[in-house]
DSSP file (Angstrom, degrees, kcal/mol; ACC not computed):
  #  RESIDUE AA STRUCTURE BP1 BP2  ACC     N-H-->O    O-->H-N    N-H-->O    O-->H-N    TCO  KAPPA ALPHA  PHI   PSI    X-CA   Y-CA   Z-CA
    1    1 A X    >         0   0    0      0, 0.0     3,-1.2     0, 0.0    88,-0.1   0.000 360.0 360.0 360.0  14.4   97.9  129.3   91.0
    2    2 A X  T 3   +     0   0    0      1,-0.3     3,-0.1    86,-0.2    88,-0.1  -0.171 360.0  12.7 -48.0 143.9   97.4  133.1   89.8
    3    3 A X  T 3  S+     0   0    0      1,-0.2    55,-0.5    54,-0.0    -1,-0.3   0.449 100.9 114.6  51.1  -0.9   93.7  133.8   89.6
    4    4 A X    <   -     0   0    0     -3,-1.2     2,-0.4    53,-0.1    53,-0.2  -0.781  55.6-145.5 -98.5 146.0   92.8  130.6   91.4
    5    5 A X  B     -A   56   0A   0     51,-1.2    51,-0.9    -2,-0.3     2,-0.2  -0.886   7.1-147.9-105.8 148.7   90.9  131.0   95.2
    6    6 A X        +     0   0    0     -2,-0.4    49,-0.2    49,-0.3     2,-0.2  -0.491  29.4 138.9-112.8  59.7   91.4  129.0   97.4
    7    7 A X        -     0   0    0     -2,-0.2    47,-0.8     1,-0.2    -2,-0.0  -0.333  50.9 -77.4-132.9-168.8   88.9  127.9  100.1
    8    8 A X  B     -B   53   0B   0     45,-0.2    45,-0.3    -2,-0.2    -1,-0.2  -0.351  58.5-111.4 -76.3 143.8   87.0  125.4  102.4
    9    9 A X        -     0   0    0     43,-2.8     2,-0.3    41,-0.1    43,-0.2  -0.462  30.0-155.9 -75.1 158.5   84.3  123.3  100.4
   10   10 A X    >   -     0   0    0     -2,-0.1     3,-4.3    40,-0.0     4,-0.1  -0.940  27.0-108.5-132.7 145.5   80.8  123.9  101.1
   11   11 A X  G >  S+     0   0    0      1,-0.3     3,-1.2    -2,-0.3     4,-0.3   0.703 118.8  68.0 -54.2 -28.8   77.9  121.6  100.6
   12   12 A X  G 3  S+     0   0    0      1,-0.3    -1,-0.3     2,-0.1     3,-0.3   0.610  99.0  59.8 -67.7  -9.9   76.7  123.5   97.9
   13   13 A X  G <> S+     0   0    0     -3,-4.3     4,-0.9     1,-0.2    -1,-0.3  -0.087  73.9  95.7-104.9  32.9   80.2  122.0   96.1
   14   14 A X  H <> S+     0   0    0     -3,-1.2     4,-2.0     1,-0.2    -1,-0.2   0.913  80.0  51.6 -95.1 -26.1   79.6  118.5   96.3
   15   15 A X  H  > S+     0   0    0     -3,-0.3     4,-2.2    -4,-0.3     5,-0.3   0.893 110.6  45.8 -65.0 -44.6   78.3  118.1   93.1
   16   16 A X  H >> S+     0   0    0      1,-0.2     3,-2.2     2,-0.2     4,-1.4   0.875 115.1  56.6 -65.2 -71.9   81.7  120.1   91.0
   17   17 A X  H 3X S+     0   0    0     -4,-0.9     4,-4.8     1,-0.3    -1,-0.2   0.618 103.6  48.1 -28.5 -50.5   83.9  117.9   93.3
   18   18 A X  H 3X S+     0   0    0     -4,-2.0     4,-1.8     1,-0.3    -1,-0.3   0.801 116.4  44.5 -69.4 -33.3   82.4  114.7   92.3
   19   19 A X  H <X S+     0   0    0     -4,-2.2     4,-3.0    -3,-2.2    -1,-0.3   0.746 109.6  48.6 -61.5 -37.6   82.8  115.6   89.0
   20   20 A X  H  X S+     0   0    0     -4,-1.4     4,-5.9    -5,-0.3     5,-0.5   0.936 108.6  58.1 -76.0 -31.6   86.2  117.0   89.0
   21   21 A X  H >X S+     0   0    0     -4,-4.8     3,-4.7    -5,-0.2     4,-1.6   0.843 111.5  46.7 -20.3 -82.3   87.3  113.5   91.1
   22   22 A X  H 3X S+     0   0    0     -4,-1.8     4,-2.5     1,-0.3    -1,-0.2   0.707 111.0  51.1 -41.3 -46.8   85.7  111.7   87.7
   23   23 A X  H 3< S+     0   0    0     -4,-3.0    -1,-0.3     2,-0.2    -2,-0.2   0.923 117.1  36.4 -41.6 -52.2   87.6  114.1   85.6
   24   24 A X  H << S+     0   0    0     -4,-5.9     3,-0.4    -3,-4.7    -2,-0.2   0.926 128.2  28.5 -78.3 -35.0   91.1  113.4   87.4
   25   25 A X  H >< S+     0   0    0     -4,-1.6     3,-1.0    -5,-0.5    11,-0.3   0.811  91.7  74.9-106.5 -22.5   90.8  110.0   88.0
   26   26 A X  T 3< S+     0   0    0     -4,-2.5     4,-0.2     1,-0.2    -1,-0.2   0.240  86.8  76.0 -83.2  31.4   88.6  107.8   85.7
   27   27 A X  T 3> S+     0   0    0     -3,-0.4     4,-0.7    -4,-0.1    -1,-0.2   0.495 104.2  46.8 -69.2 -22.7   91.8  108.1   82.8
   28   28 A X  H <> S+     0   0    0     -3,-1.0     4,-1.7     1,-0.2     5,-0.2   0.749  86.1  88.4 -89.6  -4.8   93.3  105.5   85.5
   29   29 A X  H >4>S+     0   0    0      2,-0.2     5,-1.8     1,-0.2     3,-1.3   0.955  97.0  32.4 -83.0 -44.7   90.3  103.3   85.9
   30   30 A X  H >45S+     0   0    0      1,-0.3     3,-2.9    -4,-0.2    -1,-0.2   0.994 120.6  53.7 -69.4 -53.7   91.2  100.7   82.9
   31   31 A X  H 3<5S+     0   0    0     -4,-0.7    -1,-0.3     1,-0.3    -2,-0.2   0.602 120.0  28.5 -57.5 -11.1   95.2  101.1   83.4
   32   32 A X  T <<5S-     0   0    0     -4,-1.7    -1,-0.3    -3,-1.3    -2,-0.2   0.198 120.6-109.3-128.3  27.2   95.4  100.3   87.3
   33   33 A X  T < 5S+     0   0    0     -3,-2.9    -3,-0.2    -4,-0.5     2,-0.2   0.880  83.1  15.1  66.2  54.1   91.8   97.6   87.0
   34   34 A X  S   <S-     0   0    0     -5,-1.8     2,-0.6    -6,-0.2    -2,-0.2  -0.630 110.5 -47.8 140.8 176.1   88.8   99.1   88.7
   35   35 A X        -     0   0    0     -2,-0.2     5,-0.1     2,-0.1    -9,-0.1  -0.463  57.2-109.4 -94.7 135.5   88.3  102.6   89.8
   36   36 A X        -     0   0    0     -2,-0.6   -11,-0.0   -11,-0.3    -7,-0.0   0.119  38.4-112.5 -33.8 171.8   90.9  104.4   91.8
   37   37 A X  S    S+     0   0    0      2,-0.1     3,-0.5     1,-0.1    -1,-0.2   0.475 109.1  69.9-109.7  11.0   89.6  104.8   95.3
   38   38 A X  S >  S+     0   0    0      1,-0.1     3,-3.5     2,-0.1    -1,-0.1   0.896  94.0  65.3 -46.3 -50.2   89.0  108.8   95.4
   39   39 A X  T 3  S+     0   0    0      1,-0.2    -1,-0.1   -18,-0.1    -2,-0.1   0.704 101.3  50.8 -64.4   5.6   86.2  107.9   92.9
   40   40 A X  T 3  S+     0   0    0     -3,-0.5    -1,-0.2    -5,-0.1    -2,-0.1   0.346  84.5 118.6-119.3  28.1   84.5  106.0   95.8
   41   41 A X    <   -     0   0    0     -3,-3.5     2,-0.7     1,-0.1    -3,-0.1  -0.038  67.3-120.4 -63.0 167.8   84.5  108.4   98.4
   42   42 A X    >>  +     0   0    0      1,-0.2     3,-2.2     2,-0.1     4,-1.4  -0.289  37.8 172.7-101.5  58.0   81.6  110.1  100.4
   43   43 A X  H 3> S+     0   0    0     -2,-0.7     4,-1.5     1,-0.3    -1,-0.2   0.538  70.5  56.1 -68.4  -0.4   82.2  113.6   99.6
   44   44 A X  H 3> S+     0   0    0      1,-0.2     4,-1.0     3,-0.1    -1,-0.3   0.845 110.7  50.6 -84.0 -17.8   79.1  115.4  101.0
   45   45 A X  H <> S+     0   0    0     -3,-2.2     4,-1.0     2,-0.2    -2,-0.2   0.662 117.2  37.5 -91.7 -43.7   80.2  113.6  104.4
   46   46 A X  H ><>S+     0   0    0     -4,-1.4     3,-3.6     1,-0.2     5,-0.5   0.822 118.6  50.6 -73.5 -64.8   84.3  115.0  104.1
   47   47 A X  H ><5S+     0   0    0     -4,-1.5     3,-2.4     1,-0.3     5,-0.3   0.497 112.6  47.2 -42.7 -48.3   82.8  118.2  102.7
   48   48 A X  H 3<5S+     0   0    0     -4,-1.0    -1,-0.3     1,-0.3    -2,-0.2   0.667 111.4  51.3 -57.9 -27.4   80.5  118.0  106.0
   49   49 A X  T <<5S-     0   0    0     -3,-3.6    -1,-0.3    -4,-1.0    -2,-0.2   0.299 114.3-117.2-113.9   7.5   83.3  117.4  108.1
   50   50 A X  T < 5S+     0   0    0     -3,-2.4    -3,-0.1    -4,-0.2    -2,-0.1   0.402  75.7 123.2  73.7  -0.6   85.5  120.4  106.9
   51   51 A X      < +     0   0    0     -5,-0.5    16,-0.9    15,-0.1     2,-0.3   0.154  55.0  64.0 -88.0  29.6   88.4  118.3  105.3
   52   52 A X  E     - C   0  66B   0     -5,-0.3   -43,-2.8   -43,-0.2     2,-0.3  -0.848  58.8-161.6-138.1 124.0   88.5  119.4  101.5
   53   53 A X  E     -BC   8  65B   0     12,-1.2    12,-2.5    -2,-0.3   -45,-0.2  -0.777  14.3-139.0 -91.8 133.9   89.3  122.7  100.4
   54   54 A X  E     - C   0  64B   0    -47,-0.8    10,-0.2    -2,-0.3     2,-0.2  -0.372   3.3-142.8-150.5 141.2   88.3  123.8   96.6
   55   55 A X        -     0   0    0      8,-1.0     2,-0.3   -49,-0.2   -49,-0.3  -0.740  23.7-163.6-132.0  92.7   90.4  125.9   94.2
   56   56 A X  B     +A    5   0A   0    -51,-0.9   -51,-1.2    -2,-0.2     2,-0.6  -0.628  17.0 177.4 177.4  94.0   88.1  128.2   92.3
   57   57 A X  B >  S-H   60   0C   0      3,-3.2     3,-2.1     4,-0.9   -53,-0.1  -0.960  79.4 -16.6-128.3 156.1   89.0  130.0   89.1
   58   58 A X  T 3  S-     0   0    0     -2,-0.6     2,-0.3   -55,-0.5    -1,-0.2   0.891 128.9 -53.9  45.2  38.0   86.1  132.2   87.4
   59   59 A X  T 3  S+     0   0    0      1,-0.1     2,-0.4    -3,-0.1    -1,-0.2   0.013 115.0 113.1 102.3 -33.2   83.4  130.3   89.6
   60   60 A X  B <   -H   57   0C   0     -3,-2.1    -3,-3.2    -2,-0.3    -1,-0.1  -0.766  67.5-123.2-115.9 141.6   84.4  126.8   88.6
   61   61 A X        +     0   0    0     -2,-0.4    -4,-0.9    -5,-0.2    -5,-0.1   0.237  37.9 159.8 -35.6-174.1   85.9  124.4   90.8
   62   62 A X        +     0   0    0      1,-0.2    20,-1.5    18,-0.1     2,-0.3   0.192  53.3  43.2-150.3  44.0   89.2  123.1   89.7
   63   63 A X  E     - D   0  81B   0     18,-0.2    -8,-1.0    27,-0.1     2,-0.4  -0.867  51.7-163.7-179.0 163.0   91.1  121.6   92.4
   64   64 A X  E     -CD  54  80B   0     16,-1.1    16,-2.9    -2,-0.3     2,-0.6  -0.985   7.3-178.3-164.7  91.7   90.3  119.5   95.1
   65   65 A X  E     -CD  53  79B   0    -12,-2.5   -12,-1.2    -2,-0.4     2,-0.4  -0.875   8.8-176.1-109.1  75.5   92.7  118.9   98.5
   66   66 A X  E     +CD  52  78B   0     12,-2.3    11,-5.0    -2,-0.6    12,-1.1  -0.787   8.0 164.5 -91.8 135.3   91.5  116.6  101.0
   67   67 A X  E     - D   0  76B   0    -16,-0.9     2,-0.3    -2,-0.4     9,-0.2  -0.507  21.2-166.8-133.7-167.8   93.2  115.9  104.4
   68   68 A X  E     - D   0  75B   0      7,-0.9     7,-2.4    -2,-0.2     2,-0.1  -0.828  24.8-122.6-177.9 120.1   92.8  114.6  107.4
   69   69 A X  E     + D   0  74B   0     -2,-0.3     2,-0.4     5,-0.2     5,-0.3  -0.380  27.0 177.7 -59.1 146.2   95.1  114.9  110.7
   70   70 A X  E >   - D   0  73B   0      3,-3.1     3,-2.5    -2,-0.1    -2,-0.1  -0.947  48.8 -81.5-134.8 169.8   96.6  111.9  112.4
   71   71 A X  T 3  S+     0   0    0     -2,-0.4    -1,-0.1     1,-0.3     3,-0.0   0.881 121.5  11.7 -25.5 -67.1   98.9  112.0  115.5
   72   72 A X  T 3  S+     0   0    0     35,-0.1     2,-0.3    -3,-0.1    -1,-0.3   0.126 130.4  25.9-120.4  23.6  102.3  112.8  113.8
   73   73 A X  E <   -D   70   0B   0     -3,-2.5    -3,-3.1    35,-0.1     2,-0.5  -0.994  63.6-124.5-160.1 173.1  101.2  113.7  110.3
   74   74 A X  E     -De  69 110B   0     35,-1.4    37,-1.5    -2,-0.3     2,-0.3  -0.934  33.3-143.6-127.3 118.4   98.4  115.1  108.0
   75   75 A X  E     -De  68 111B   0     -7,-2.4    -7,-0.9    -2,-0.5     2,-0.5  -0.525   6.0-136.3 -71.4 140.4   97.8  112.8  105.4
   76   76 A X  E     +De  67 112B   0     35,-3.1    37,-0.6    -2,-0.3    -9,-0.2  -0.773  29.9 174.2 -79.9 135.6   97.0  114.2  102.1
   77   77 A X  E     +     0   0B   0    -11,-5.0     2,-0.2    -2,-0.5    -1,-0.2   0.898  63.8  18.0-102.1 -24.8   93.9  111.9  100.9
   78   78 A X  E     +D   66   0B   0    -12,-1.1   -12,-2.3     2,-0.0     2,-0.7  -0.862  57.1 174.6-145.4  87.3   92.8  113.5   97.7
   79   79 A X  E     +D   65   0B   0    -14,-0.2     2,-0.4    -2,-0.2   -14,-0.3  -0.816  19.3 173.9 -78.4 124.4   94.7  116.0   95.3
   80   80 A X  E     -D   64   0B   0    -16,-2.9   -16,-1.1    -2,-0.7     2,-0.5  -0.952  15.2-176.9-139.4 147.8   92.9  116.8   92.1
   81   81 A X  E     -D   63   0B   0     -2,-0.4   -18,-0.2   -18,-0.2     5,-0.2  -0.967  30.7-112.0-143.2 116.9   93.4  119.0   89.5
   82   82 A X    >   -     0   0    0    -20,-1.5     3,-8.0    -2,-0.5     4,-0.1  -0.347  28.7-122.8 -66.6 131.2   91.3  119.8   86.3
   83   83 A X  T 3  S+     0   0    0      1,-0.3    -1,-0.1     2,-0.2   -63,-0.0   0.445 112.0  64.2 -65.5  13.6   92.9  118.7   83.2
   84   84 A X  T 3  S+     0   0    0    -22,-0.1    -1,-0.3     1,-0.1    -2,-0.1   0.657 110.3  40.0 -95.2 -15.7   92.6  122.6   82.1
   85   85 A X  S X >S+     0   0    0     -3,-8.0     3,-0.5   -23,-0.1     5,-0.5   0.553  79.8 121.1-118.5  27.7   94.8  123.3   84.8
   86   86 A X  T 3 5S+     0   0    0      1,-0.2    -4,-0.0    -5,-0.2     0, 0.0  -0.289  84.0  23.2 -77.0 143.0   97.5  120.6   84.8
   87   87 A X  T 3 5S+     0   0    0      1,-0.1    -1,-0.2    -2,-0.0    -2,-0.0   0.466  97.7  98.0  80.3  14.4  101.1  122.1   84.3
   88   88 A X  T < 5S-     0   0    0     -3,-0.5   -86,-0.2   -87,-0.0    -2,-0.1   0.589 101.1-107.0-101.2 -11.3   99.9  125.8   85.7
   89   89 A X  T  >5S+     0   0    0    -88,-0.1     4,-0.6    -4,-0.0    -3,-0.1   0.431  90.4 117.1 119.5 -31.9  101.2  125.1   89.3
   90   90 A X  H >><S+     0   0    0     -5,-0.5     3,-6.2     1,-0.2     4,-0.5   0.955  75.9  59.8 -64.3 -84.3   97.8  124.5   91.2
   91   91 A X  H >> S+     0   0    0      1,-0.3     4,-2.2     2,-0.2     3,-1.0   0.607 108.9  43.1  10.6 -73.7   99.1  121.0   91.8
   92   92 A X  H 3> S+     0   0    0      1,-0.3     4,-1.8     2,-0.2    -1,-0.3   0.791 110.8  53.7 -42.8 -48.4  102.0  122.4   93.7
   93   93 A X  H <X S+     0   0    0     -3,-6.2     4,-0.6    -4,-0.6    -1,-0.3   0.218  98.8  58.6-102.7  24.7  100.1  125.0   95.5
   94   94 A X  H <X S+     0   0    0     -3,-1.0     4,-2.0    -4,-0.5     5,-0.2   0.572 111.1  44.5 -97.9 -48.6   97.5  122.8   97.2
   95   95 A X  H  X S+     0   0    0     -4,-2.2     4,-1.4    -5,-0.4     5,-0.3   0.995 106.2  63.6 -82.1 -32.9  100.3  120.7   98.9
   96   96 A X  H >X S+     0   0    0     -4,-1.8     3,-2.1    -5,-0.3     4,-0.7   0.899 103.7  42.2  -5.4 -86.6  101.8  123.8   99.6
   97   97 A X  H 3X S+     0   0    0     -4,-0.6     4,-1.4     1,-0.3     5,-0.3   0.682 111.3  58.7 -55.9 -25.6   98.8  124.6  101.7
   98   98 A X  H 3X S+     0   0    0     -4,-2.0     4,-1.6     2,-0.2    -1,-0.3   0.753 100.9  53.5 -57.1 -22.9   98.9  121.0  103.2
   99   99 A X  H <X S+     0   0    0     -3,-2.1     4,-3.2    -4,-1.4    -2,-0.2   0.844 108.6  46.9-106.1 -51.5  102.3  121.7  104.3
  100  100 A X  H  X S+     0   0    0     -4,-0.7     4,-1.6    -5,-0.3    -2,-0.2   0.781 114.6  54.6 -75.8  -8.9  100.7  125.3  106.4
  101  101 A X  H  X S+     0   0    0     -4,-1.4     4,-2.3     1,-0.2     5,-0.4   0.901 111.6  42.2 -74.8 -50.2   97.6  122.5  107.9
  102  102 A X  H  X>S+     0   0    0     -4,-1.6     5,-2.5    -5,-0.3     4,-1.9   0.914 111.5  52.7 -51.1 -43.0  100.2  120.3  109.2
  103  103 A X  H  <5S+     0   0    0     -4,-3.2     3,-0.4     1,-0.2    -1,-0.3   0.952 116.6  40.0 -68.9 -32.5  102.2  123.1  110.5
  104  104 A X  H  <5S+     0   0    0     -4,-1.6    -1,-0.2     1,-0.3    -2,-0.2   0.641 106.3  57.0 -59.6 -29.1   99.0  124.4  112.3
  105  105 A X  H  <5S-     0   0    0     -4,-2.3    -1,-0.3     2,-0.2    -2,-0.2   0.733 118.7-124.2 -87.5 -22.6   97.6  121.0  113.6
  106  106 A X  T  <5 +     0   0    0     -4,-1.9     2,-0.3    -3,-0.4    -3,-0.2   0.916  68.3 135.9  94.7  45.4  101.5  121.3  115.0
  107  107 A X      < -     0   0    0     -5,-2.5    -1,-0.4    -6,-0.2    -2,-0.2  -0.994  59.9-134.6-122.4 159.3  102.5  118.0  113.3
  108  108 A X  S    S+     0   0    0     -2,-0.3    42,-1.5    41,-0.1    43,-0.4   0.399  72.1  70.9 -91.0   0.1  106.1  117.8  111.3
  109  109 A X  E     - F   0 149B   0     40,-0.3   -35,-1.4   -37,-0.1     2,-0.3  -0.910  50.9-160.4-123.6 165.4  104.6  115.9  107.9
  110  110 A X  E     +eF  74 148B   0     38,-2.6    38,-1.0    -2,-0.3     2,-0.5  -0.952  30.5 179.2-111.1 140.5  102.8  115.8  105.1
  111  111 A X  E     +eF  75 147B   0    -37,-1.5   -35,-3.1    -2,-0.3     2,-0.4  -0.914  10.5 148.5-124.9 157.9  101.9  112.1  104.0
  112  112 A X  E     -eF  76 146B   0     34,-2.0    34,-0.7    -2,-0.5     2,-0.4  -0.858  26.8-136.5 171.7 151.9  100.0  110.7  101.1
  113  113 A X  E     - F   0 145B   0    -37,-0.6     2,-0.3    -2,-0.4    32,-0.2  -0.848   9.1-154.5-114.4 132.4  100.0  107.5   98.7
  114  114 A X  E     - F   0 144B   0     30,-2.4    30,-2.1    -2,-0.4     2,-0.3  -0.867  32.3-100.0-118.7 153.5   99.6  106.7   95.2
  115  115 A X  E >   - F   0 143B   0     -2,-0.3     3,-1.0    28,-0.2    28,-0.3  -0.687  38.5-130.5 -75.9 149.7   98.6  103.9   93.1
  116  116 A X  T 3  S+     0   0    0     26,-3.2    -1,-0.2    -2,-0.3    27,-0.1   0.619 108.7  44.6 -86.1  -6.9  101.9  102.3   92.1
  117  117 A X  T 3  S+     0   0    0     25,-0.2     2,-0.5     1,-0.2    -1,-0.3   0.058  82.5  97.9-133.7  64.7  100.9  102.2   88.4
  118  118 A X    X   +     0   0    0     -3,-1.0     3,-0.7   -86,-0.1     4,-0.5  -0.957  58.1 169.6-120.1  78.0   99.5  106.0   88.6
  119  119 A X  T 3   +     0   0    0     -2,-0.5    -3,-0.1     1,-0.2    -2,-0.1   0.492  63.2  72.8 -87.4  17.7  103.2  107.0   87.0
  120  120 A X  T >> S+     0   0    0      1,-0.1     4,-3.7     3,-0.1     3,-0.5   0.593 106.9  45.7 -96.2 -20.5  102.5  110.5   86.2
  121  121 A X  H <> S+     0   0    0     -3,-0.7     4,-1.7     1,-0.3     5,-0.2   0.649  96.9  60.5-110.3  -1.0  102.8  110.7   90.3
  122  122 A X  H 34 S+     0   0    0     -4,-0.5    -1,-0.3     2,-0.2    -2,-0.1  -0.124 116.1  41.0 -97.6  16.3  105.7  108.7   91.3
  123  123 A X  H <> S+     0   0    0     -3,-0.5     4,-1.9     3,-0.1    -2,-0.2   0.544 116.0  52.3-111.7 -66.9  107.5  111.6   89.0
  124  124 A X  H  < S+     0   0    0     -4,-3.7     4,-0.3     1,-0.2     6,-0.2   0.979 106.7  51.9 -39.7 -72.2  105.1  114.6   90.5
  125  125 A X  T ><>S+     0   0    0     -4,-1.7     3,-4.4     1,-0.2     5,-1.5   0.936 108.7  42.4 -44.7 -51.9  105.8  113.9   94.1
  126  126 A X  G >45S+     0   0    0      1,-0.2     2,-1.2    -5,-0.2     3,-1.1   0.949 107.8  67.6 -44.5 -48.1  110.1  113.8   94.4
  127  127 A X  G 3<5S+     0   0    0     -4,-1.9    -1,-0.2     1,-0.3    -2,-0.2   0.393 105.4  35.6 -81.9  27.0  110.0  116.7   92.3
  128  128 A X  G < 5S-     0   0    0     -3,-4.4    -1,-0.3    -2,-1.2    -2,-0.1  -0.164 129.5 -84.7-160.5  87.2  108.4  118.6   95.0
  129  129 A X  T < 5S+     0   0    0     -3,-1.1     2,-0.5     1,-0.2    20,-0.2   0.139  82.6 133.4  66.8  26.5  110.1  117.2   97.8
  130  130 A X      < -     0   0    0     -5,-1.5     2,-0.6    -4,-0.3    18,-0.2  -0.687  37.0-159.6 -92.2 118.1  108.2  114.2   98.7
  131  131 A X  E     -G  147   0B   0     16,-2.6    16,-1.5    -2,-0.5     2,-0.1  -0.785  29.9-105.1-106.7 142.1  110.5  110.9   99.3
  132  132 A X  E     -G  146   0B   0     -2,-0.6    14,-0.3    14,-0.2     3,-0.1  -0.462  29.4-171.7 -69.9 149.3  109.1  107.6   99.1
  133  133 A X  E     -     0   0B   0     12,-4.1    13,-0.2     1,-0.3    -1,-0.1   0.089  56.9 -39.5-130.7  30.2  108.6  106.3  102.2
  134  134 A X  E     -G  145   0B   0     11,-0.7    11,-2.2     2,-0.0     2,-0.4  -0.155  41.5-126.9 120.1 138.0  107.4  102.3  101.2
  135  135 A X  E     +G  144   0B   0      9,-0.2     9,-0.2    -3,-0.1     2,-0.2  -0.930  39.3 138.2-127.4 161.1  105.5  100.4   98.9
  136  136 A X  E     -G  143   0B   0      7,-1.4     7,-2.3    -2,-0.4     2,-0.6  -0.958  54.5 -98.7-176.7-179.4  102.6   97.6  100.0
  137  137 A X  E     -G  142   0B   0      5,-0.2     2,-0.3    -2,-0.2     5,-0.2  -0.948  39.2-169.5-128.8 125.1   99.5   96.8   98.8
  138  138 A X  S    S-     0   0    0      3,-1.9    -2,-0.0    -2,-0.6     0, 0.0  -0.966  78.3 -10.6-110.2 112.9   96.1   98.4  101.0
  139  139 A X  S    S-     0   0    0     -2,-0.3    -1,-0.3     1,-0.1     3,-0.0   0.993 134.1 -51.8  44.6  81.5   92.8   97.5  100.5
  140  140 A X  S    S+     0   0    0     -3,-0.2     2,-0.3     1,-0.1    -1,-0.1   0.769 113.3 110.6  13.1  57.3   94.0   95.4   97.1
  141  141 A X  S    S-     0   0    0     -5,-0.0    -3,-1.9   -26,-0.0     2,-1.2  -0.853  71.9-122.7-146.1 138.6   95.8   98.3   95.6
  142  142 A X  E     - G   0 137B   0     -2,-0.3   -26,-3.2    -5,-0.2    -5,-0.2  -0.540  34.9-157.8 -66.3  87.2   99.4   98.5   95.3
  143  143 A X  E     -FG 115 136B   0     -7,-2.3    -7,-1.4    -2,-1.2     2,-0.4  -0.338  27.0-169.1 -56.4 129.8  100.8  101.5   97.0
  144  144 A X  E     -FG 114 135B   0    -30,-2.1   -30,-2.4    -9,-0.2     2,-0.2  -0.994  28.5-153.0-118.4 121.1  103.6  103.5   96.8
  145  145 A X  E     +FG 113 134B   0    -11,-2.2   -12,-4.1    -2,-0.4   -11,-0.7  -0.740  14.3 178.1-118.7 154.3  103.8  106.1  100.1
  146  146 A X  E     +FG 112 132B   0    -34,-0.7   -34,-2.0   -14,-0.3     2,-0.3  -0.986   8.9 165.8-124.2 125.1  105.3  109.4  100.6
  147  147 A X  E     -FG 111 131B   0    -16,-1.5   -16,-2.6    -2,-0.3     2,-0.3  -0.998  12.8-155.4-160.1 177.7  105.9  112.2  102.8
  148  148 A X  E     -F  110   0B   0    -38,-1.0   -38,-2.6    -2,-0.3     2,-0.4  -0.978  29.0-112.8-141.4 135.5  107.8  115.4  103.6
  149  149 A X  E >   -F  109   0B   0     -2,-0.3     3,-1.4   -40,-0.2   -40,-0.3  -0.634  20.6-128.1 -86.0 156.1  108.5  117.0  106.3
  150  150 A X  T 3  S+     0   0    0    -42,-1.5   -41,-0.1    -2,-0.4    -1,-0.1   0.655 103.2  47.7 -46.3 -41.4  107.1  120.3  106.8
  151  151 A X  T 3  S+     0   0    0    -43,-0.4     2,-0.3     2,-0.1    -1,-0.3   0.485  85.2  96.9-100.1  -0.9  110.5  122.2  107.6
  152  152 A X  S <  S-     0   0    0     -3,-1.4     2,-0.3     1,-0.1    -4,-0.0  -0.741  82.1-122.2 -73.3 137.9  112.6  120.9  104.7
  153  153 A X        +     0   0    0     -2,-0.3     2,-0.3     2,-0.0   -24,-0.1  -0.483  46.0 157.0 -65.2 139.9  112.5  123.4  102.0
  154  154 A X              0   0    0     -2,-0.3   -26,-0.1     1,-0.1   -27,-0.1  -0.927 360.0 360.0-147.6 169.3  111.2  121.9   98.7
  155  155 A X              0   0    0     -2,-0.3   -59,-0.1   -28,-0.1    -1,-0.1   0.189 360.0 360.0-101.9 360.0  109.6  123.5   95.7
């Protein structure tokens, strides 16, 4: 993530977000039938509400972390990564930083869900330390869920 900033989104970012979403996610829209369900979020409302944090290199957005506490975890809701910086690491170091919210909201996971035939991410997640933790189908998409705890060491 060398050169990349890292920091809370601000209203003024709602527009690059929405755009980098479309970037990460409408490759999936024909292959899993209708459009993933990042691309139908309300992001001046998380942005409003302080849950997505922005990855910033040279001025423009290119990564995207939204979370959201619950009792005994912080779900990741949204990673996204602009296809100029796929295979640099950012990926990696956003759930990183999920891993220091969770320790701070003083719960022991990170949790977060993919569509099951988004296969580029059922690869991504084991291979930094993410176990599946069940698959079922949520608001008619077929899920595959995940999580880690917080104190395992993982890359």
């Amino acid at each position: 993530m060398e050169g990349a900033e890292v920091t809370t989104a601000r209203s003024s970012d709602v527009a690059a977000i929405e755009a980098l979403v479309h970037e990460a996610y409408d490759p999936y829209t024909e292959r899993i039938g209708g459009p993933a369900g990042p691309l139908e979020e309300d992001y001046s409302a998380i942005v409003a509400a302080g849950r997505a944090l922005v990855a910033r290199r040279e001025g423009r957005i290119v990564g995207l972390l939204v979370t959201s506490v619950h009792p005994d975890h912080l779900l990741v809701e949204n990673l996204a990564v602009a296809t100029s910086e796929r295979g640099r690491g950012l990926g990696s170091s956003l759930l990183a930083i999920s891993d220091e919210l969770a320790r701070r909201a003083g719960v022991p996971e990170v949790r977060l869900y993919t569509h099951e035939k988004m296969t580029e991410n059922l690869a991504f997640y084991p291979r930094r330390g993410f176990r599946e933790t069940g698959r079922r189908t949520e608001d008619g998409s077929p899920r595959v869920f995940f999580a880690r705890r917080v104190d395992d060491p993982h890359d």
